[in-house]
C-alpha positions as CSV (number, residue, x, y, z in Angstrom):
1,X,6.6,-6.3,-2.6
2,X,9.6,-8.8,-3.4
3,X,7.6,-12.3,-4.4
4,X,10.6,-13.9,-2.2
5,X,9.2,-15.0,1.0
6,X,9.9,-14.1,4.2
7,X,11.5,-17.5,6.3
8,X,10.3,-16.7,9.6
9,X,6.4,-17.0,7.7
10,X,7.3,-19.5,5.3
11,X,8.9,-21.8,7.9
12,X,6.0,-22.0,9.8
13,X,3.8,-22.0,6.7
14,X,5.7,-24.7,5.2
15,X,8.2,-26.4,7.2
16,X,10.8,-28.5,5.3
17,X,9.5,-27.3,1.7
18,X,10.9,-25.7,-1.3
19,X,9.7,-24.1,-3.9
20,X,9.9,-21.2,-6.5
21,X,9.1,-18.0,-4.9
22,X,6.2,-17.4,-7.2
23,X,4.6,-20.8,-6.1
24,X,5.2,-19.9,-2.6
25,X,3.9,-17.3,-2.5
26,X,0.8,-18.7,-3.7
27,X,0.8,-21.1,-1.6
28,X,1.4,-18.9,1.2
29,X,-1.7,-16.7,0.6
30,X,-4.2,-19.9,0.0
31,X,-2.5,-21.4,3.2
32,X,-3.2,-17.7,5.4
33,X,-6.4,-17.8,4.2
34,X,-7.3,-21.5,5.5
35,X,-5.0,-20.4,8.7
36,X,-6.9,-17.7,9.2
37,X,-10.3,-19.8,8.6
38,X,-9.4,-22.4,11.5
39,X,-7.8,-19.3,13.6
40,X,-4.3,-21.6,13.9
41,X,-2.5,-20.8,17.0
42,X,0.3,-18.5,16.2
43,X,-0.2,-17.2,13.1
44,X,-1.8,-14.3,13.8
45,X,1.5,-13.5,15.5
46,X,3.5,-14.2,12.5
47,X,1.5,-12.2,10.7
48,X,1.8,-8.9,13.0
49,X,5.4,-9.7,12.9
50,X,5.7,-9.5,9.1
51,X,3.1,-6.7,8.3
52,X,3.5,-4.4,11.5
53,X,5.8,-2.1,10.1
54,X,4.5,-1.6,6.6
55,X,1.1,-0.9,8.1
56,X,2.0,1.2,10.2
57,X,3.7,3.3,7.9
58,X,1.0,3.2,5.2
59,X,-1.4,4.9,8.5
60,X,1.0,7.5,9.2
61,X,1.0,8.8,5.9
62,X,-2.6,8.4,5.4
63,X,-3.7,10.1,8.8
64,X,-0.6,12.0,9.5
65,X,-0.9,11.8,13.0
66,X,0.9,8.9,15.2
67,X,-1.8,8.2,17.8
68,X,-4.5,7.8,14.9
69,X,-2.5,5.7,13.3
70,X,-2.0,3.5,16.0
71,X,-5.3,3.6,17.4
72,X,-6.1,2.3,13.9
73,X,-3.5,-0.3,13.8
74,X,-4.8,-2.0,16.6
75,X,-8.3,-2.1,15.3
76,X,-6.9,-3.4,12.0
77,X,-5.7,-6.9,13.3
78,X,-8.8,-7.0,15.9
79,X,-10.3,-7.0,12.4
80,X,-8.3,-9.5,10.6
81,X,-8.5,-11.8,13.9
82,X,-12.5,-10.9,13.8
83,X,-13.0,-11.9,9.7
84,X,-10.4,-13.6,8.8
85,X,-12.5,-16.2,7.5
86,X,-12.8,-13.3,4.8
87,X,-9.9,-13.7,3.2
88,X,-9.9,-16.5,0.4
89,X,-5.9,-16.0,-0.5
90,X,-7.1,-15.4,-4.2
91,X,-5.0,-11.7,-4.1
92,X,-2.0,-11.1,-2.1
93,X,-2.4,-11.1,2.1
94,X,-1.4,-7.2,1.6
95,X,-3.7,-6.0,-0.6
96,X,-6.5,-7.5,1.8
97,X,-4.6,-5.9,4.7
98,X,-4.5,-2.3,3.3
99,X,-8.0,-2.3,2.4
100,X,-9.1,-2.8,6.1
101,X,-6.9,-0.4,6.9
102,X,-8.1,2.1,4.4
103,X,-12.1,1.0,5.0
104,X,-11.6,1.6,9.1
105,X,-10.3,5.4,8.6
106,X,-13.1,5.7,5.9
107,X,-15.4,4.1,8.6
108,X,-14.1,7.1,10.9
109,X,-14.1,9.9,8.7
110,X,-17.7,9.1,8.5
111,X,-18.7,9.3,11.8
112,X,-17.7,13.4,11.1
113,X,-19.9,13.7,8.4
114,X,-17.4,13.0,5.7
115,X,-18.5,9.8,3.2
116,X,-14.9,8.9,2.0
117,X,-11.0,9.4,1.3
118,X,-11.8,11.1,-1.8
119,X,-15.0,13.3,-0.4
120,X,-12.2,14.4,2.2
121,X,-8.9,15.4,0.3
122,X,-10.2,15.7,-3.6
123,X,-8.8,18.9,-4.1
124,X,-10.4,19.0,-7.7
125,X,-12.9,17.6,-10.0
126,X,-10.7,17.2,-12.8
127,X,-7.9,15.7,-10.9
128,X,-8.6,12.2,-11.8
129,X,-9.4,12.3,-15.3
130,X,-7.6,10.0,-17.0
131,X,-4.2,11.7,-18.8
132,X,-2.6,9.5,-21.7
133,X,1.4,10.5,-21.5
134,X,4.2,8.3,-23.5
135,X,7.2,7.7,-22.6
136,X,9.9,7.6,-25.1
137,X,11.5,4.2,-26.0
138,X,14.6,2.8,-24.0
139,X,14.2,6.0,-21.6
140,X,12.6,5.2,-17.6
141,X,9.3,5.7,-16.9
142,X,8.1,8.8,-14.1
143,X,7.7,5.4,-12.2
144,X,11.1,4.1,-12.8
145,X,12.5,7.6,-12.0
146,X,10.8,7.7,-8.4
147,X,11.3,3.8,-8.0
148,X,14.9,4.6,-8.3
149,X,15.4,7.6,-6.2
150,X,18.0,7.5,-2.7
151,X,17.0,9.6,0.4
152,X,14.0,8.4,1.7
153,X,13.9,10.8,4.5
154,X,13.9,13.3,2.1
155,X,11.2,11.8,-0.4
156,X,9.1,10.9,2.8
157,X,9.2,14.3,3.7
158,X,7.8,15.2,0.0
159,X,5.3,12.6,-0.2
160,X,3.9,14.8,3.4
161,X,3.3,17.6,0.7
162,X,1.0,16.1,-0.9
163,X,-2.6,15.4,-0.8
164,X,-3.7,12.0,1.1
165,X,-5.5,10.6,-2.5
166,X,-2.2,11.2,-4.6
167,X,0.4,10.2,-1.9
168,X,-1.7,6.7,-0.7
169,X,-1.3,5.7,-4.3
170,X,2.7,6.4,-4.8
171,X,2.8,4.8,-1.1
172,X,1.2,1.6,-2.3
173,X,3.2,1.4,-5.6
174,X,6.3,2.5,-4.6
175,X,6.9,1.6,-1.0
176,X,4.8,-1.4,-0.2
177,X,5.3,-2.5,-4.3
178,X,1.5,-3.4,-5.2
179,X,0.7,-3.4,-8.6
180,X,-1.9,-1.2,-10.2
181,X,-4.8,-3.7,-10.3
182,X,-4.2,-4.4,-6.6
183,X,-3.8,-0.6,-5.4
184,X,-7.4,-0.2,-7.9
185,X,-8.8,-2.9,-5.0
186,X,-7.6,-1.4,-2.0
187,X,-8.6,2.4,-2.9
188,X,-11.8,1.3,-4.9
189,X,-10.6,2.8,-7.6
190,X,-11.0,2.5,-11.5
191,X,-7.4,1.6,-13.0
192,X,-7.7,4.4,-15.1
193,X,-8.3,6.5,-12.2
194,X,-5.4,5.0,-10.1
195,X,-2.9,5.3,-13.0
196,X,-4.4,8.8,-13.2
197,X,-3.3,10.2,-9.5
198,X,0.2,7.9,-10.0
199,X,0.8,10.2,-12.5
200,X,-0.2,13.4,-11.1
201,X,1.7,12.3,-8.1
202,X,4.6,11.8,-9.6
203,X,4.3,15.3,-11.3
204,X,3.4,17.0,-8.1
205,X,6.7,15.3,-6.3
206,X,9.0,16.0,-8.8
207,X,10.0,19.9,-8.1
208,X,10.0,19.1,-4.4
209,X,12.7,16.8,-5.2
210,X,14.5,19.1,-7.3
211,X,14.7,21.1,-4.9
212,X,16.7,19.2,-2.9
213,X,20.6,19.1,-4.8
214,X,21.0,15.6,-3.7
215,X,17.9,14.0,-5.8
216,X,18.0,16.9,-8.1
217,X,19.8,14.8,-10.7
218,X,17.8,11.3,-10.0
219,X,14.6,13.1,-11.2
């Protein structure tokens, strides 16, 4: 995620103020949070407005089915209206956001017998074992590469390839930009772990793309 603000949010988090985007955006999470505490009238609103489509997205290609996802969209800000007193602003709004969403299709996975994400699609015990790689000096990283690909169509229709465990995490870096320690608190993850499936993701999603002529040469 950029750390410049949105100004419909910021506007009616801080009407007539200016600051550094890094300090807003501080400020804007500690000022959600008390927002959230008092239940002020309207920001819930602002919120949907400003989250609705990236949460929505990040269901679709966890579930990968459009009523589900919506069914659990719905329940997600009946939970952030229901707890937000929860949410102290100490890590980004998102990262709170995306681990509701992630605990309420756990929650439902449940109720058929299965305990979680990874009990659902781990397709192998040795999958997330953590894998030391280097990348050589002044070249981009795997994550650079995919960070700079065109076509999203086309890479969304990659990402559908894969597993749910390895595409949530290149969803959460790559599309909705959280860092590594912050996707580690959404997916309840070790770091190592998470670094783990970025990697493997990024290795499974590369000869789909080169399949394709038009990323061929971006990979």
């Amino acid at each position: 995620m950029s750390t410049q603000s949105i100004p419909s949010l910021s506007a009616f988090l801080f009407p007539g103020t200016a600051a550094s985007a890094d300090d807003l955006l501080r400020k804007e999470n500690l000022a959600i949070a008390a927002g959230l505490k008092r239940q002020s009238a309207g920001l819930l609103e602002e919120l949907i407005a400003r989250y609705q489509h990236r949460l929505l997205r990040y269901l679709l290609y966890l579930t990968s089915n459009r009523d589900q996802a919506e069914d659990l969209f719905q329940e997600v800000w009946m939970r952030v209206l229901v707890r937000g007193s929860q949410y102290n602003g100490q890590a980004r709004f998102e990262t709170w956001l995306f681990t509701i969403a992630r605990n309420l299709l756990i929650d439902q996975r449940r109720k058929r017998t299965m305990n979680s994400l990874d009990e659902l699609f781990e397709t192998g015990g040795d999958d997330d074992r953590p894998m030391a790689f280097e990348i050589a000096d002044g070249e981009p990283s795997p994550f650079d590469q995919f960070a700079n690909l065109e076509n999203r169509e086309r890479i969304a229709a990659a990402l559908l390839e894969l597993d749910t465990l390895h595409r949530e995490v290149l969803i959460l870096r790559f599309h909705e930009e959280l860092s590594l320690d912050e996707i580690a608190k959404v997916t309840k993850a070790p770091l190592s772990t998470v670094k783990s499936r970025l990697y493997r993701g990024l290795v499974m999603i590369r000869p789909k793309l080169e399949t394709q002529p038009i990323l061929a040469e971006a990979v």
